[in-house]
C-alpha positions as MATLAB code, in Angstrom:
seq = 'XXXXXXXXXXXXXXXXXXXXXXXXXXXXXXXXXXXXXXXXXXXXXXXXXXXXXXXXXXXXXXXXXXXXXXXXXXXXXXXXXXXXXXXXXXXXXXXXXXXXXXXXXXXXXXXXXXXXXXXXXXXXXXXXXXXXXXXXXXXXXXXXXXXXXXXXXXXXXXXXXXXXXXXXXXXXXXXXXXXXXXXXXXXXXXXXXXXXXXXXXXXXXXXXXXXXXXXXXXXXXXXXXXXXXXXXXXXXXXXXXXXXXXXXXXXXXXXXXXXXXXXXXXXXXXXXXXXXXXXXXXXXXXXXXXXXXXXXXXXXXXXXXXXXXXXXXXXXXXXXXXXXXXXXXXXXXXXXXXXXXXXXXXXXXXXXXXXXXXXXXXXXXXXXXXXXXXXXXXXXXXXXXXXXXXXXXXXXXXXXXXXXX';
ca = [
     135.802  104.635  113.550;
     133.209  102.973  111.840;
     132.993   99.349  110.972;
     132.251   97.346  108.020;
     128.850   96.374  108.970;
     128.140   99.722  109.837;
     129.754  101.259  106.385;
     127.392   98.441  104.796;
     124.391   99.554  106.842;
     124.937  102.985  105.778;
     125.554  102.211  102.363;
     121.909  100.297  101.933;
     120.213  103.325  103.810;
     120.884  105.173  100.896;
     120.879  103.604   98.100;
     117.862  104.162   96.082;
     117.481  100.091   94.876;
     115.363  101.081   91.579;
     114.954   96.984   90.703;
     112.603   96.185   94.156;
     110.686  100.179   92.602;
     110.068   98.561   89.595;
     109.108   95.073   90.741;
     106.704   96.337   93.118;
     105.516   98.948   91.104;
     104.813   96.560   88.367;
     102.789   94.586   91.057;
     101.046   97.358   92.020;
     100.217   97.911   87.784;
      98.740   93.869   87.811;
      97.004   94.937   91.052;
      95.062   98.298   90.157;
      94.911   96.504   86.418;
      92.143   93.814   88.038;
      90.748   96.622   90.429;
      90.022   98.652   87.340;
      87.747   95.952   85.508;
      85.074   96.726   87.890;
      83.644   99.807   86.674;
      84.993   98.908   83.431;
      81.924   96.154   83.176;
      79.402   98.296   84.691;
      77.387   99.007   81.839;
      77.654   95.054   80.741;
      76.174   94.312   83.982;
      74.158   97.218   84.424;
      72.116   95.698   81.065;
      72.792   91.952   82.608;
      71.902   92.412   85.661;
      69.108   95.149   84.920;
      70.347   97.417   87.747;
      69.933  101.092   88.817;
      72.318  103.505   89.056;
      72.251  103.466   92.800;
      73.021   99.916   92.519;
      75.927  100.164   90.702;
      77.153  102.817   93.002;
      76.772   99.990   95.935;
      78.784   98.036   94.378;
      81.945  100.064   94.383;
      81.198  101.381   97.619;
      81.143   97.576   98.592;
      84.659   97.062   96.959;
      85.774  101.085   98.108;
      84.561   99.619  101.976;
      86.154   96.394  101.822;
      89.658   98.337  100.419;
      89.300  101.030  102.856;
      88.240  100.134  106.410;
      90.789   97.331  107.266;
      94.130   99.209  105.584;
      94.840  101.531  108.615;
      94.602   98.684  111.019;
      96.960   96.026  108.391;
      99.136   99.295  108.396;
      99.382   99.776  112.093;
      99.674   95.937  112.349;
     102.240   95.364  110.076;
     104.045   98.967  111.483;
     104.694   96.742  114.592;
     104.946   92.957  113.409;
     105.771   93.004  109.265;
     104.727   90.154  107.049;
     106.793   90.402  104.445;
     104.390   87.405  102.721;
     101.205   88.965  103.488;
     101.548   90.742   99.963;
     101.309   87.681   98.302;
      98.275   86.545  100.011;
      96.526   89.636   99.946;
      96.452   88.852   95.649;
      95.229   85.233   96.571;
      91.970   86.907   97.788;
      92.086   88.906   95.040;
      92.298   86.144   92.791;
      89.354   84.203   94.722;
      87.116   87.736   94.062;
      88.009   87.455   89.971;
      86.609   83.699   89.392;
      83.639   84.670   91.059;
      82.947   87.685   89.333;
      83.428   86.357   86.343;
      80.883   83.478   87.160;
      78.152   85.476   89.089;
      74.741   85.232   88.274;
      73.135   88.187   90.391;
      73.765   91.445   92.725;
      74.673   89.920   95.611;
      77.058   87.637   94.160;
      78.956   90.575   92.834;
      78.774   92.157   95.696;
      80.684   89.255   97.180;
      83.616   89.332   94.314;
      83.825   92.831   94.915;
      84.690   92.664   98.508;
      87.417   90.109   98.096;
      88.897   91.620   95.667;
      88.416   95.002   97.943;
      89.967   92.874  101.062;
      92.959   92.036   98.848;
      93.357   95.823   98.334;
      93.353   96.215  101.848;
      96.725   94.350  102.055;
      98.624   95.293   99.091;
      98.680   98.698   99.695;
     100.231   99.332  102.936;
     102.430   97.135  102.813;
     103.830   97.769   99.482;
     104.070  101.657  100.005;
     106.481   99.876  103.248;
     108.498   98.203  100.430;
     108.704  101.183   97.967;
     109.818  103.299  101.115;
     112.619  100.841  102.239;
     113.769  101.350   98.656;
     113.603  104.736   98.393;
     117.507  105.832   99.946;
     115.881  109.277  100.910;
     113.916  109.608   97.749;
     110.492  109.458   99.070;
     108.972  111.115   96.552;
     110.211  109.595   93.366;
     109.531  106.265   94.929;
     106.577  106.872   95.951;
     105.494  108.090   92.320;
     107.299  105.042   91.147;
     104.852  103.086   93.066;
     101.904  105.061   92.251;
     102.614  105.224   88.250;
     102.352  101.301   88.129;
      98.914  101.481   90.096;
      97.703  104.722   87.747;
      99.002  102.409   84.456;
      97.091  100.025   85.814;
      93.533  101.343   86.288;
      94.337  102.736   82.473;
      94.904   99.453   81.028;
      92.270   97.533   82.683;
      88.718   99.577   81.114;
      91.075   99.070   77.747;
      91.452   95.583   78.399;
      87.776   94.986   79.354;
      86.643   96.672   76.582;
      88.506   94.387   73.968;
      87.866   91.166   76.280;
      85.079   91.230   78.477;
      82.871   93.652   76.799;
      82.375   92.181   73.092;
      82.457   88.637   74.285;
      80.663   88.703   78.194;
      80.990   88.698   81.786;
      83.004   84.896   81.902;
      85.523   85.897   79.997;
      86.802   88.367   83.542;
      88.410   85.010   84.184;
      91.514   85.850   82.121;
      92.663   88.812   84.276;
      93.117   85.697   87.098;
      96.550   84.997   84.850;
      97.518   88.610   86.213;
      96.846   88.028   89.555;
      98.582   84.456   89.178;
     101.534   86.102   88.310;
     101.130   88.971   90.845;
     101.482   86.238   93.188;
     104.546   84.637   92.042;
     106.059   88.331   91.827;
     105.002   89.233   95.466;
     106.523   86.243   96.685;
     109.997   87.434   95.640;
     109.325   90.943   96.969;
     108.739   89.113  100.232;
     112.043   87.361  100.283;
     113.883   90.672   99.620;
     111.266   92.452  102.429;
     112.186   89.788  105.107;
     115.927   90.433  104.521;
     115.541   94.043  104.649;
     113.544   94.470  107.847;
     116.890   95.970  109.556;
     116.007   99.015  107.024;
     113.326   99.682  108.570;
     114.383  100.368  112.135;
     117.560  102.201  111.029;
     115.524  104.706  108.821;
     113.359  105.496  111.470;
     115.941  106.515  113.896;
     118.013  108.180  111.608;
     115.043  110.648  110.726;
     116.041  113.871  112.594;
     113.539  116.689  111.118;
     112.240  119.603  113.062;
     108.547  117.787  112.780;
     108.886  116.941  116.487;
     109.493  120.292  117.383;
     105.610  120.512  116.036;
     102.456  120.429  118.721;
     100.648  117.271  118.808;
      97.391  119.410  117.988;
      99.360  121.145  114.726;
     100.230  117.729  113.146;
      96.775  116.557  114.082;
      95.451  119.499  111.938;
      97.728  118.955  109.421;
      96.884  115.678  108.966;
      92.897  116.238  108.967;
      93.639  118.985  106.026;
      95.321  116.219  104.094;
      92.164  113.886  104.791;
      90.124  116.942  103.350;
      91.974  117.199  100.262;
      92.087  113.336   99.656;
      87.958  113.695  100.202;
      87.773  116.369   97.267;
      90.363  114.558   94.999;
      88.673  111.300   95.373;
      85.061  112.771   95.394;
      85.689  113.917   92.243;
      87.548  110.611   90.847;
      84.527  108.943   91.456;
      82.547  110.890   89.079;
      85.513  109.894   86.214;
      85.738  106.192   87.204;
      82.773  105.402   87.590;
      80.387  107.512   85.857;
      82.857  109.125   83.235;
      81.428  106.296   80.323;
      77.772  106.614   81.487;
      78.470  110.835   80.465;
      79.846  110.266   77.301;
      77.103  108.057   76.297;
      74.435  109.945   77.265;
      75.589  113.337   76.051;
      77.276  112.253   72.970;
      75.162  108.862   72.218;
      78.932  107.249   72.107;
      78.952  103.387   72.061;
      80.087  101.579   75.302;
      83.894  100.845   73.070;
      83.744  103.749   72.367;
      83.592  105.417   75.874;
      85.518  103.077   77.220;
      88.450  104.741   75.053;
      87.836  108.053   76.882;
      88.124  106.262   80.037;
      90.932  105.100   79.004;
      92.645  108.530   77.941;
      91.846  109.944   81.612;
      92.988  107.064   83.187;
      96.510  107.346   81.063;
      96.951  111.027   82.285;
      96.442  110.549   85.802;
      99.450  107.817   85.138;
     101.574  110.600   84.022;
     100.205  112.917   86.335;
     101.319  110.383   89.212;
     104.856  110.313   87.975;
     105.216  114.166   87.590;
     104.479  114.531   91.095;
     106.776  112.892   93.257;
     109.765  114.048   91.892;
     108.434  117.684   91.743;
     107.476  117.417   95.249;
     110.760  116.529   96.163;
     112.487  119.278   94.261;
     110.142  122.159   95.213;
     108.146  121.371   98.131;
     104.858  118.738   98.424;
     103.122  121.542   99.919;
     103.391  123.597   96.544;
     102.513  120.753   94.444;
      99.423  119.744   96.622;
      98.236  123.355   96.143;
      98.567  123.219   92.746;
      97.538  120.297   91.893;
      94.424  120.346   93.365;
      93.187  124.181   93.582;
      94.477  124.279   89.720;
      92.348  121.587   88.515;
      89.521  123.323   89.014;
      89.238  125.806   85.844;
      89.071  122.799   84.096;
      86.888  120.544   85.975;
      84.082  123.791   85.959;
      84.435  123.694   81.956;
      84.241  119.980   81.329;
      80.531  120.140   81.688;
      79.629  122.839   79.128;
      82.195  121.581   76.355;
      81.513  119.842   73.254;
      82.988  116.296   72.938;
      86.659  117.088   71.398;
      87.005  119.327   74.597;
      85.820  116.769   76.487;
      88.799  114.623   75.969;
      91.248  117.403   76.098;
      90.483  118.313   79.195;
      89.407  115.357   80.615;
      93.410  114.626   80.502;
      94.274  118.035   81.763;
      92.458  117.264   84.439;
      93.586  113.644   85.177;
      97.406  114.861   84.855;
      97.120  118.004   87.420;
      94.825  116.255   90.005;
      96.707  113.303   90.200;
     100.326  114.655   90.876;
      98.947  115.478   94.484;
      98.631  111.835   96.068;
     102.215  111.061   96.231;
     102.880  114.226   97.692;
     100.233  114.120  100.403;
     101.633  110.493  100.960;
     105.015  111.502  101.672;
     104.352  114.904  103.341;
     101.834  112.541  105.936;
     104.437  110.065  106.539;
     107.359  113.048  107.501;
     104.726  114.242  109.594;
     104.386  111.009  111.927;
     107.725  109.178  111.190;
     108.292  105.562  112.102;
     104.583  104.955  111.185;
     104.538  104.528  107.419;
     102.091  101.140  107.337;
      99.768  103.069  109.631;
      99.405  106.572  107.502;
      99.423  104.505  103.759;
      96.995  102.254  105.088;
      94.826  105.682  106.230;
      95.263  107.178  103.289;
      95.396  104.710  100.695;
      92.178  103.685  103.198;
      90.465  106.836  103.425;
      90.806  107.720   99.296;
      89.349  104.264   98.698;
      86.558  105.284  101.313;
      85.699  108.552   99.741;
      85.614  107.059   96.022;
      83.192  104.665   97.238;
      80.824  107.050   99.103;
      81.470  109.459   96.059;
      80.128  106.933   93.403;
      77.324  105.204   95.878;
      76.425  109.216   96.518;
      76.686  109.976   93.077;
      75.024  107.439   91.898;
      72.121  108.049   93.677;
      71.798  111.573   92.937;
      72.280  110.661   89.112;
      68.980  108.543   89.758;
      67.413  110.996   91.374;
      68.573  114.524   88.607;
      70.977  113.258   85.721;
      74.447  112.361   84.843;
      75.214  115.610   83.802;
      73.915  117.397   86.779;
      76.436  115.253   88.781;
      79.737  116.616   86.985;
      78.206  119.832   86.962;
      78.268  119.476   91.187;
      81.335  117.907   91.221;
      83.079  120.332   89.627;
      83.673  122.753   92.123;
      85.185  120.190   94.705;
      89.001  121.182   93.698;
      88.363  124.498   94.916;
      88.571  122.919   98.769;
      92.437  123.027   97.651;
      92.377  126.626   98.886;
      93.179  125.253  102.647;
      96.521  123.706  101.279;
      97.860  127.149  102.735;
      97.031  126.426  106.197;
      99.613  123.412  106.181;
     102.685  123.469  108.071;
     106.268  124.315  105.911;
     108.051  121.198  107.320;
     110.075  120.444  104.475;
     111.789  124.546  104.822;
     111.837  123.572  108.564;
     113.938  120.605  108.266;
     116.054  122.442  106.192;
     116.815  125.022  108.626;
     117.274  121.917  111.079;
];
């Protein structure tokens, strides 16, 4: 006979709580929001700063570093002693990274903001993918999406911002988006009060999870997991090109102004929001192996025409392509952490880790080889990346093996 506590316990497990989705979600918005205003100002401080385009690429792979290499290791940290606070003072570093940017007079000093606004990055993510799973009750993948459409609406609405802040009136004026970050910090705080009292969540979800993923060799998930990798590499390869070289494109194609491209940006950046929130819950309903094939492997038809079309196509299917390539993350996300169970802070930190990585290689890369050919000969290369979806099909079917199980 079960007791009360236990009826309770059972009761919390699954229960989806949709308030902490939103709240961190929104977080996660304010968060991406300020991450977003650095390749939003690259052409201000391109001209400021009289830089190449290999220098601009070192700067996000600066930020892409900083974000990438120490979110496995907070993940597999926190996996084993959470700190349900650490969220909040991730965004102080954050913050810290802002008021310098906004005051720097050189390279190096933005290479400085960069990275502690990248080290803040580092934090937030692993952690709050632990949150948005502890609030899931079984619904991985719509809470996961969830998560991910705040972060996706937030890298939209920060080139738009910059454009109507920071662009017309100069580099200083960055300083404002520290209000976000202010109140991303008062936010986190409450998400860490509602963390620390839900830590028993997180032991009783992990040994509730009976799947037939154990019944998998060690070498099989292993594989698994390095196909995954390889898909985040082509996905975020090819992100690189649209964040940070999508406006440099536009204006040297179609002579746009930097407004002007910035609205484009902003368009592509909106679709991969809605992309984000398709995904989970399709993933969930059909299989995340299906939607990481398609998602991926069908962007491609329209990543090989972007190059050769005039610019109303341009825009059309620069958001066809932002809405199918983005509904794969949250799937990979959730079909990683079913794979290794009990382990979510250490596989978001590697992948949130190792898709930061690969945008910042892509656009240091990228940028070079722009310097070195043109910006059209980039997206021209870049567009056969989604084709690497094609070994989607040598995943595992764990989701039709758990429910034989």
């Amino acid at each position: 006979m079960k007791t009360l506590a236990n009826s309770t316990l059972d009761t919390d497990v699954k229960k989806t709580v949709y308030s902490i989705l939103f709240t961190i979600s929104f977080t996660h918005l304010l968060n991406d929001m300020i991450q977003s205003v650095i390749p939003a100002i690259y052409p201000l401080i391109k001209t400021n700063f009289r830089l190449s385009f290999t220098q601009i690429g070192m700067i996000t792979f600066t930020f892409q570093l900083t974000a990438s290499l120490l979110q496995p290791f907070v993940g597999y940290y926190t996996d084993r002693t959470p700190r349900p606070y650490s969220l909040a003072i991730g965004m102080a570093f954050t913050l810290l990274g802002l008021i310098l940017l906004s005051t720097a007079n050189g390279f190096i000093a933005v290479l400085v903001a960069v990275s502690l606004i990248g080290m803040g990055s580092s934090v937030f993510h692993p952690e709050s993918s632990r949150v948005a799973h502890l609030a899931s009750g079984g619904k991985k993948g719509l809470a996961q999406s969830i998560f991910q459409l705040g972060g996706n609406a937030g890298s939209a609405i920060g080139p738009l911002l910059a454009a109507l802040i920071v662009v017309p009136y100069g580099q200083f004026n960055i300083i404002w988006f520290a209000l976000a970050a202010i109140l991303a910090i008062i936010v986190l705080v409450q998400i860490g009060k509602w963390y620390k009292e839900h830590l028993y969540l997180k032991t009783t979800k992990v040994s509730k999870t009976v799947t037939s993923i154990s019944a998998l060799p060690k070498r099989r998930i292993l594989v698994a997991l390095s196909i995954l990798l390889i898909l985040i590499f082509s996905k975020y390869f090819y992100m690189a090109s649209m964040t940070s070289y999508f406006t440099f494109y536009l204006i040297d194609k179609f002579h746009l102004s930097v407004q002007q491209s910035q609205l484009y940006l902003f368009a592509f950046l909106a679709s991969v929001a809605a992309g984000t929130m398709i995904g989970g819950p399709l993933g969930d309903r059909f299989g995340r192996k299906y939607i990481i094939w398609i998602s991926i492997l069908g962007a491609a038809p329209f990543t090989l025409l972007l190059p050769f079309a005039n610019l109303f196509w341009t825009g059309i299917l620069a958001v066809l392509i932002g809405v199918i390539i983005s509904s794969a993350f949250s799937a990979i996300l959730v079909y990683a952490t079913d794979l290794v169970p009990g382990k979510v802070g250490m596989i978001a930190g590697l992948f949130f880790g190792f898709a930061f990585g690969m945008g910042g290689v892509g656009s240091a890369v990228l940028g070079w080889l722009a310097d070195h050919t043109s910006i059209n000969y980039v997206f021209k290369i870049c567009a056969f990346l989604p084709l690497i979806g094609i070994i989607t099909g040598f995943l595992p079917n764990i989701e039709s093996q758990s429910k034989r199980s």
